[in-house]
C-alpha positions as CSV (number, residue, x, y, z in Angstrom):
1,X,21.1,138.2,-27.7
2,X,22.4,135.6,-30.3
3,X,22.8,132.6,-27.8
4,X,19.4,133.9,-26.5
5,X,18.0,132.9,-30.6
6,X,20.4,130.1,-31.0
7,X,19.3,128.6,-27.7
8,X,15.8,129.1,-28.9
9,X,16.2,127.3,-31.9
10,X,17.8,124.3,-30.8
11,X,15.1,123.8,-28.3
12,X,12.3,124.2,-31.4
13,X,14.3,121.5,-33.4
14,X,14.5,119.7,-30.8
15,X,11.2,120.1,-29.7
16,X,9.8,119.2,-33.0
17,X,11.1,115.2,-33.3
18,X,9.9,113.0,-30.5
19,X,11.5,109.7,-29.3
20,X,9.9,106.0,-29.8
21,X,9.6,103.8,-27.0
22,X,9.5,99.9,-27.6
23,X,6.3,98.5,-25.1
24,X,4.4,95.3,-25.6
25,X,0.5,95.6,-25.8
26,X,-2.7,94.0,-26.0
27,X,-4.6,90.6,-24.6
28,X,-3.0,88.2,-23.0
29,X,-3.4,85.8,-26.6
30,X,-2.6,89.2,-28.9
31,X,-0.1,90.8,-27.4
32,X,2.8,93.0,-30.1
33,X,5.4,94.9,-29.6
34,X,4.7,98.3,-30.6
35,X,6.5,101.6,-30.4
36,X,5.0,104.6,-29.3
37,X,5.8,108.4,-28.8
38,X,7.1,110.0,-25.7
39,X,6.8,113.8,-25.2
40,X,9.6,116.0,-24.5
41,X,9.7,119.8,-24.0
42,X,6.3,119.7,-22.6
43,X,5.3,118.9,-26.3
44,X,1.9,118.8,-28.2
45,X,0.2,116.4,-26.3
46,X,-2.9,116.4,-28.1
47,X,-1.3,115.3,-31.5
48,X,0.4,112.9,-29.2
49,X,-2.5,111.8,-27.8
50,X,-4.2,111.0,-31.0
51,X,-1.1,109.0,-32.6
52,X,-0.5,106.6,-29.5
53,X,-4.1,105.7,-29.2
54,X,-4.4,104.6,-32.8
55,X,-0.8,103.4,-32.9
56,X,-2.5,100.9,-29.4
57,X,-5.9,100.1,-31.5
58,X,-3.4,98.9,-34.5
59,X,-4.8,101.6,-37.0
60,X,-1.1,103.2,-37.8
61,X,1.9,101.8,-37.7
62,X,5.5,103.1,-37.6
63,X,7.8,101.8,-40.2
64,X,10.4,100.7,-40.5
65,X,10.4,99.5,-36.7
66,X,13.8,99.9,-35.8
67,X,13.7,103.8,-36.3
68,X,14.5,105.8,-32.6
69,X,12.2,108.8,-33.6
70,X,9.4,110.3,-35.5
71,X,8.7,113.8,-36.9
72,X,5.2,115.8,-36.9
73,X,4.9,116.0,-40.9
74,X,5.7,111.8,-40.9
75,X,2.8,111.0,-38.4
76,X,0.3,113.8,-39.6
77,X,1.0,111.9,-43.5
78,X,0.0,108.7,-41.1
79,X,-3.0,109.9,-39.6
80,X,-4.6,111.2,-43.1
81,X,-4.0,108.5,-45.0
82,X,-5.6,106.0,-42.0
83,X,-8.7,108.7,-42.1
84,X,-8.8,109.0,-45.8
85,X,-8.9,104.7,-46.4
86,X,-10.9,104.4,-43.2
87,X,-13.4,107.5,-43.0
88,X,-14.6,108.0,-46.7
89,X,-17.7,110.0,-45.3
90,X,-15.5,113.1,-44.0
91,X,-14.3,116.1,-45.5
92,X,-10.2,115.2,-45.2
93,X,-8.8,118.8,-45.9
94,X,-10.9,120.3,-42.8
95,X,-9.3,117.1,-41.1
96,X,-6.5,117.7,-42.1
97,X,-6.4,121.9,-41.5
98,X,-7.4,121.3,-38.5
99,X,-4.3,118.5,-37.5
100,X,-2.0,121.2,-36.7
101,X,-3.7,123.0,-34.5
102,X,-3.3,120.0,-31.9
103,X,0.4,120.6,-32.0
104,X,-0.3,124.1,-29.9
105,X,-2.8,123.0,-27.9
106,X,-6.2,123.1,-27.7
107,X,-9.3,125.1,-26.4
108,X,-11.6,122.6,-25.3
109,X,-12.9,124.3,-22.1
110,X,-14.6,121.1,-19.8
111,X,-18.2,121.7,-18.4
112,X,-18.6,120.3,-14.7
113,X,-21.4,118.0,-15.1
114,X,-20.2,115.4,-18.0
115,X,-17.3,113.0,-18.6
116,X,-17.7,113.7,-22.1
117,X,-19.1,117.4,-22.2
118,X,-17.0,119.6,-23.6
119,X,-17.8,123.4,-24.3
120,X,-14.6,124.9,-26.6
121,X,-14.9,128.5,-28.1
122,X,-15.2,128.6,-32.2
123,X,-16.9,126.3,-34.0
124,X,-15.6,123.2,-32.2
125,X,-13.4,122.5,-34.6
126,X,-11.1,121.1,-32.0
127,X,-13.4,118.0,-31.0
128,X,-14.0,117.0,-35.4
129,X,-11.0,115.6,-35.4
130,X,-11.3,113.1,-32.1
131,X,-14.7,112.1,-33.6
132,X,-13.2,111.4,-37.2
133,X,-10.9,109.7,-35.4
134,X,-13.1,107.6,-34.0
135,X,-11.3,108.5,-30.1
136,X,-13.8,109.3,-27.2
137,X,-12.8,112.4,-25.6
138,X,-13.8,112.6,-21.5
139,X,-12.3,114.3,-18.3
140,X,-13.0,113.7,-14.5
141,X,-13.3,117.7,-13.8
142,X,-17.1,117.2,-12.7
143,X,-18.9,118.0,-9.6
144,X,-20.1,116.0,-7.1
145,X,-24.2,115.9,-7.5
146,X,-24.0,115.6,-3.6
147,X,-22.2,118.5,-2.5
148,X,-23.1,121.5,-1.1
149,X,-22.1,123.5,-4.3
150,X,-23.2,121.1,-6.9
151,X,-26.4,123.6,-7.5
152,X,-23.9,126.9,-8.2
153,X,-21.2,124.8,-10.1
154,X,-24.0,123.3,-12.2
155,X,-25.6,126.6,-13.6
156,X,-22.2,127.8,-14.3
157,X,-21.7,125.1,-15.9
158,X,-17.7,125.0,-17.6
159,X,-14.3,126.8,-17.1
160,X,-14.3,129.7,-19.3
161,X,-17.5,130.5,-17.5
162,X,-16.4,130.2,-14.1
163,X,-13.3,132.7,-14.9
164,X,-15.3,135.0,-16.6
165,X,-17.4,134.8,-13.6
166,X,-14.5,135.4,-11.2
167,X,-13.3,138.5,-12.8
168,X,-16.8,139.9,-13.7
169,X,-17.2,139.8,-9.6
170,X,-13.4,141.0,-9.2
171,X,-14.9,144.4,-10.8
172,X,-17.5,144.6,-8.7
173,X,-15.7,144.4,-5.4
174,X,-13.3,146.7,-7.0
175,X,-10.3,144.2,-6.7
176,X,-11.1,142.7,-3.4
177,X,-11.9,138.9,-4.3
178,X,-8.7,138.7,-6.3
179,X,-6.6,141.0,-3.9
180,X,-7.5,138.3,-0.9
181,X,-6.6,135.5,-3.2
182,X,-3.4,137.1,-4.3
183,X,-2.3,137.8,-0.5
184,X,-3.1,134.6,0.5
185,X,-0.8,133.5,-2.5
186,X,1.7,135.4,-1.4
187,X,1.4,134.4,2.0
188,X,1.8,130.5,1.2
189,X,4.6,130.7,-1.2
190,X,7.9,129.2,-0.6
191,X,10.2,126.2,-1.3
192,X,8.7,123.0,-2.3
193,X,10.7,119.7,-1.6
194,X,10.2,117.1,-3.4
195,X,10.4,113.7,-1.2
196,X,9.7,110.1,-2.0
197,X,6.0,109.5,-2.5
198,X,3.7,108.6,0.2
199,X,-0.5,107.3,-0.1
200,X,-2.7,110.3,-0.7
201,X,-6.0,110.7,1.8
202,X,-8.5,108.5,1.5
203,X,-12.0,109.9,0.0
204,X,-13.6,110.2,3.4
205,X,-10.9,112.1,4.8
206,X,-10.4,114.8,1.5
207,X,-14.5,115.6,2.3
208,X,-14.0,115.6,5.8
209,X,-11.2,118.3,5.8
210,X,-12.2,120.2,2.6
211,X,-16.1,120.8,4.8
212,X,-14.3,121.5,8.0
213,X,-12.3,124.5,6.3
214,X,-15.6,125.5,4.3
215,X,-14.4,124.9,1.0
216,X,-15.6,122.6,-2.0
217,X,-16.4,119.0,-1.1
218,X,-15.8,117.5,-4.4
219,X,-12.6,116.5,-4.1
220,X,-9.6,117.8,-5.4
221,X,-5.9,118.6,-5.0
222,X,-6.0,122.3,-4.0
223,X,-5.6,123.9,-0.2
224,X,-9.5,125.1,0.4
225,X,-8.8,127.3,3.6
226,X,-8.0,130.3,1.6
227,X,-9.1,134.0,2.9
228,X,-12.3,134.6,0.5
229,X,-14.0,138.0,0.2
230,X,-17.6,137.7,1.4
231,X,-19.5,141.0,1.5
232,X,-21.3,142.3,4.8
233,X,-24.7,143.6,4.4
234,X,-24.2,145.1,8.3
235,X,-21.4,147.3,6.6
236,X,-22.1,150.9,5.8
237,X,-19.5,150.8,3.0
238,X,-21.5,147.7,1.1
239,X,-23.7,149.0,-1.4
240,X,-24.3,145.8,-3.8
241,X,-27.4,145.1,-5.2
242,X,-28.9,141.8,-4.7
243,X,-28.1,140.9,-8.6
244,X,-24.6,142.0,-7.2
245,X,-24.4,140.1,-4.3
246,X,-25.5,137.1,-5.5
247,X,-23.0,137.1,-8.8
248,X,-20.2,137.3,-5.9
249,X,-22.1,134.8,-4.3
250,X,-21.6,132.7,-7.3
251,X,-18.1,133.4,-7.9
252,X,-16.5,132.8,-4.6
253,X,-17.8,129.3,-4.9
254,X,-16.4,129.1,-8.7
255,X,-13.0,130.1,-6.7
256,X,-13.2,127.8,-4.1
257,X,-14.0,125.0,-6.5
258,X,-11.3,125.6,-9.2
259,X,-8.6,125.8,-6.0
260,X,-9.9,122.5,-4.4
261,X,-10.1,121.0,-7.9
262,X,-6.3,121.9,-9.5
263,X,-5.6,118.6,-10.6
264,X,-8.9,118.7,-12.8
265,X,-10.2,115.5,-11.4
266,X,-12.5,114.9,-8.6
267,X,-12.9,111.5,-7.0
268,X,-17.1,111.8,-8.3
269,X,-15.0,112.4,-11.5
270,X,-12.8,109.4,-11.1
271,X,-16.2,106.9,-9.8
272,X,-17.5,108.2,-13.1
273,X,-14.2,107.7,-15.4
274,X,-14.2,103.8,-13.9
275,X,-18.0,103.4,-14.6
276,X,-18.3,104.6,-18.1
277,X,-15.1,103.8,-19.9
278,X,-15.6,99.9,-21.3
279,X,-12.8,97.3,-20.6
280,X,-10.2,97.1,-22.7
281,X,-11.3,100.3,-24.3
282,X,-8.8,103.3,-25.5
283,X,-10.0,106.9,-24.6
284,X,-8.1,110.6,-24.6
285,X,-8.2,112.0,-21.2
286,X,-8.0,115.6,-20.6
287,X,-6.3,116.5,-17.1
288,X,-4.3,119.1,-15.9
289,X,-4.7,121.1,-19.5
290,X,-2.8,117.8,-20.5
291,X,-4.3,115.0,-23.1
292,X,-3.1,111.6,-21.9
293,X,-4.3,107.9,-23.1
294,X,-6.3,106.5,-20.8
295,X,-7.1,102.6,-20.9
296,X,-9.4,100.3,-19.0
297,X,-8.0,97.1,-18.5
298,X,-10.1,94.1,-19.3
299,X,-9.0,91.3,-17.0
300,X,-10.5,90.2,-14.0
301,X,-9.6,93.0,-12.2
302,X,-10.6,96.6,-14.2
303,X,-8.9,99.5,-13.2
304,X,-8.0,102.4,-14.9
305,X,-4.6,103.0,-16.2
306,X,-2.8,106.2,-17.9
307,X,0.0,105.7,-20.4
308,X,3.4,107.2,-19.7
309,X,5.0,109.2,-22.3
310,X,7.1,111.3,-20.5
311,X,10.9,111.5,-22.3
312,X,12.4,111.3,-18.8
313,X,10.9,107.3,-18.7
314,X,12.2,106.8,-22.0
315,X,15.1,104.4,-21.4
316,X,13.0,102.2,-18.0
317,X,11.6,99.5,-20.0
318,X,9.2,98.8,-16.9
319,X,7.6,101.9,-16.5
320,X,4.8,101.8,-18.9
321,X,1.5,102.5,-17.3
322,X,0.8,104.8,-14.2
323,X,-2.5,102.9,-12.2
324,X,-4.9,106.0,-12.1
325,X,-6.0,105.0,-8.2
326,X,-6.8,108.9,-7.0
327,X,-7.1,112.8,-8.1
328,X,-3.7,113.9,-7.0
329,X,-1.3,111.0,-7.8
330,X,-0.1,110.2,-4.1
331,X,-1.4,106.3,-4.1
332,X,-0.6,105.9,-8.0
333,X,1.6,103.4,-9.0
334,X,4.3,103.0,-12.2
335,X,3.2,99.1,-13.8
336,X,4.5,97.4,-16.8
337,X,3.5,96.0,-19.2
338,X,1.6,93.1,-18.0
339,X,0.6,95.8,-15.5
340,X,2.3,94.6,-12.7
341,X,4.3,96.9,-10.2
342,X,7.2,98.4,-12.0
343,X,10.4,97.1,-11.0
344,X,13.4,98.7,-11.5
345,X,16.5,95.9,-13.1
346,X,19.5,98.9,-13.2
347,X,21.0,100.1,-16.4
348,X,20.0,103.4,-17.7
349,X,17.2,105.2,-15.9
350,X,15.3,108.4,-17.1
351,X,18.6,109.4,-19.1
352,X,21.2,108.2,-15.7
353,X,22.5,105.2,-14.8
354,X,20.8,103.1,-12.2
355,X,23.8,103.9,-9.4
356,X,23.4,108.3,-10.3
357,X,19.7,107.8,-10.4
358,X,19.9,106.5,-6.5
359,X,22.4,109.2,-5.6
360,X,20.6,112.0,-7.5
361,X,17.3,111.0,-4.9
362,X,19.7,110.6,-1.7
363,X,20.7,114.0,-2.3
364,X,17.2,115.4,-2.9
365,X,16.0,113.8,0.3
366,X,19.0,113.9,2.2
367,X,18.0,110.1,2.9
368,X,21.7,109.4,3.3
369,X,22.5,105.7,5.2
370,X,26.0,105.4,6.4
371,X,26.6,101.9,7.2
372,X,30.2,100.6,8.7
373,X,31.2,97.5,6.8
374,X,32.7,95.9,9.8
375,X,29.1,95.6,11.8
376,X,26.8,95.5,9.0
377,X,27.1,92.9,5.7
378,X,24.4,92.6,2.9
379,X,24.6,90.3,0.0
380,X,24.3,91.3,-3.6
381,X,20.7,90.4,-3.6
382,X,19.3,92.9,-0.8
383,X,21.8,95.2,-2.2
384,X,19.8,95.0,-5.9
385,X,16.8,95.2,-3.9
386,X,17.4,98.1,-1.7
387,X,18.7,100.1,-5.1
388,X,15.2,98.8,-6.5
389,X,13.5,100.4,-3.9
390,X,15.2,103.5,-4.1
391,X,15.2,104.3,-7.8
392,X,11.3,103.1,-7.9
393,X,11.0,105.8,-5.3
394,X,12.8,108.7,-6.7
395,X,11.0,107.8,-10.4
396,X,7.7,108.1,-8.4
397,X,8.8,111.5,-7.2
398,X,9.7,112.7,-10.2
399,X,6.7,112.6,-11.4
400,X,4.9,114.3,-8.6
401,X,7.4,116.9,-9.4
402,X,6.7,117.2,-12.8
403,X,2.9,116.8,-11.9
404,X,3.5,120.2,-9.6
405,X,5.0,122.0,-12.2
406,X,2.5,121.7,-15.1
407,X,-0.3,122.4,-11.8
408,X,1.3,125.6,-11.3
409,X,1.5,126.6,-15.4
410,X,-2.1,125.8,-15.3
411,X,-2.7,128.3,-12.0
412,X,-0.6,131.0,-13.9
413,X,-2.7,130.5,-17.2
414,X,-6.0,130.3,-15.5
415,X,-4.9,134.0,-13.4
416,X,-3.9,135.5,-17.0
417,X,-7.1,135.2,-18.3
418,X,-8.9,136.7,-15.3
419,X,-6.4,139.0,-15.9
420,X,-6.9,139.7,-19.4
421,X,-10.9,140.0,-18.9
422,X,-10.2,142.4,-16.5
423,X,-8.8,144.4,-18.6
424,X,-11.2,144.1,-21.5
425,X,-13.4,145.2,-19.1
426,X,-11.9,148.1,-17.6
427,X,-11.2,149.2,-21.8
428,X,-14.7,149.3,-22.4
429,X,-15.7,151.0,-19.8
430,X,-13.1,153.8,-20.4
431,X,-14.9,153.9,-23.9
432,X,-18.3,154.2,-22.0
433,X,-17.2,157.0,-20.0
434,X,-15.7,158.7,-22.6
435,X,-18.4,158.6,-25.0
436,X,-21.0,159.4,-22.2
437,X,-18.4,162.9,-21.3
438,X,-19.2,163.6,-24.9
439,X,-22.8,163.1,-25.1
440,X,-22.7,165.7,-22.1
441,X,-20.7,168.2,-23.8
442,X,-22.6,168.4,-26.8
443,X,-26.1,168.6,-25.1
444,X,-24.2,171.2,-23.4
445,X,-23.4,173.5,-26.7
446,X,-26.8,172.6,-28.0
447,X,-28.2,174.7,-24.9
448,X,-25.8,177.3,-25.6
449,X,-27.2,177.8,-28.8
450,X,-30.9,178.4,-28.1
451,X,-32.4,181.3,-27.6
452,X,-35.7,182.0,-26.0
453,X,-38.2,184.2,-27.7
């Protein structure tokens, strides 16, 4: 039990200083060096968020420069003295109340049909501080207009619908839409390896396989040839009413959507993302129940690029940006700086040396190359190039891995709260019943009591 608490505490002290990373930023005729924070610990990457974006735009700076980390009470003191000389028309203690709420995350619950709509529970207290801030807010979680459940999705409308949705039909069918998902969960688990990157499908091909196996067409990162529960009118055993039927109607799409969608990003989501952010503009993208920066260069190229802040990149200078090229990460790209491809130059490498980071991957993959010195000899330079190769490979796999891992948190969270509505559910209508028996038995005893004359 104690190295249970002292294990715990370490991690929260930890957990509660964040690492500086030295990257250079800005137009070609303006570019600084500039340090900004790296998340570790899966950290509070909202606050995190927030700080980098302003540190980018040149609002706060961290001083003195050479310093290796930063603490939350140092940047939140940064952040309210930039809104209090910069935003005189805001109240600065709500701003400031409601700063450390972004360190545990944040309800902000996306609505399907905007790259800027958000529908969080409360009084939307979550979103004040983005607009004091002066940082637009968007996601690519939206549905295609075009699709065959763009009409359902639409007048559902957001998340916290769509799962209340889900469980509200769950009752209905007295566990079966759940109970089929959970089998066929159960049925696909198993080992995942994690491999050297490879190109994603194309758009074309995600539609064409996601309406050949009768599941959402919007695009998305999820398996859509799951075994739904659709009720049978032919049955005897179905007695639904058409209010019924068509609520399950409505929540098997939901499901299908949110499975074909994990990632939180469409491709209609990503067209949109690329059309409405401005070049050379500095935005907070929510993905994956994950704030990152997003940032649309300005040359004569545009694309859309997301800032890397994982700790495990902290000590490869060349991995700065990842190129945000499609909904599931498997055509992205690791740039630098300058935004060209990231190119590995040895020395330490997401906390190993450039020689353990290559033979960490060639024991992951098992892509082990033998090679007898007395028929084969390379020089130096293909050497240094093939090690290149290698380490820019298991870096990209990395963070597929890590990408996995915070898709599966977000599955578990998303089936606790069906869960936990379920149960609400189930509570009150225990209370119903019960208060319903009593009604009975005291109409009973008033019977009891009369007497005819």
């Amino acid at each position: 039990m104690s190295e249970r608490i002292e294990e715990t505490s370490v991690h929260s002290s930890q957990a509660e200083v964040w690492y500086l990373k030295e990257i250079v930023f800005g137009s070609s005729d303006l570019k600084r060096r500039l340090k900004i924070i790296t998340q570790n610990f899966n950290g509070p990457c909202s606050f995190i968020a927030i700080c980098n974006i302003l540190i980018l735009r040149g609002n706060i700076e961290i001083l003195p420069y050479d310093r290796s980390t930063v603490s939350y009470e140092f940047l939140s003191q940064l952040v309210g003295e930039y809104l209090l000389l910069n935003c005189p028309d805001i109240d600065i203690s709500a701003a400031l109340s409601i700063m450390p709420s972004t360190t545990k995350g944040l309800d902000l619950n996306p609505q399907f049909t905007g790259v800027t709509s958000f529908h969080p529970a409360g009084d939307a207290g979550e979103l004040k501080l983005f607009e004091q801030a002066g940082i637009k807010l968007v996601h690519g979680w939206l549905v295609d207009p075009d699709s065959p459940e763009a009409r359902m999705i639409s007048q559902i409308r957001d998340y916290d619908n769509a799962v209340t949705l889900i469980a509200d039909a769950d009752h209905i069918t007295k566990g079966k839409l759940l109970t089929n998902y959970d089998a066929y969960n159960d049925r696909d688990a198993g080992p995942s390896e994690a491999g050297p990157s490879r190109p994603g499908p194309s758009h074309a091909e995600s539609q064409s396989q996601s309406q050949s196996q009768g599941g959402s067409s919007s695009g998305g990162g999820g398996s859509s040839s799951k075994n739904y529960y659709y009720p049978d009118s032919r049955s005897p055993s179905d007695t639904y009413s058409e209010q019924d039927r068509q609520k399950i109607e409505y929540a098997v799409t939901a499901q299908q959507f949110l499975d074909t969608t994990k990632s939180q990003l469409t491709y209609h989501g990503l067209f949109q993302l690329a059309a409405t952010t401005k070049p050379g503009s500095l935005v907070a993208l929510f993905r994956n129940s994950h704030l990152s920066v997003l940032y649309k260069s300005d040359d004569d190229n545009p694309a859309l690029y997301s800032l890397v802040t994982d700790y495990v990149f902290l000590n490869e200078p060349s991995v700065v940006w990842e190129c945000l090229e499609d909904i599931d990460g498997g055509w992205s790209t690791f740039v630098d700086s300058d935004f060209n491809k990231a190119a590995p130059v040895g020395g330490d490498f997401a906390g190993q040396t450039a020689e353990g980071a290559l033979r960490a991957f060639e024991f992951e993959t098992g892509q082990f190359a033998p090679v007898d010195p007395a028929e084969y000899v390379f020089s130096r330079t293909d050497l240094l190039c093939l090690r290149d190769e290698l380490i820019l490979e298991y870096s990209q796999a990395l963070a597929r891995q890590l990408q996995a891992e915070e898709d599966e948190r977000a599955q578990q969270r998303y089936l606790r709260r069906q869960q936990a509505v379920e149960r609400q559910r189930a509570e009150e209508e225990q209370r119903k019943k019960k208060s319903s028996n009593g009604n009975k038995e005291n109409g009973k005893k008033m019977k009891e009591k009369c007497i005819i004359m």
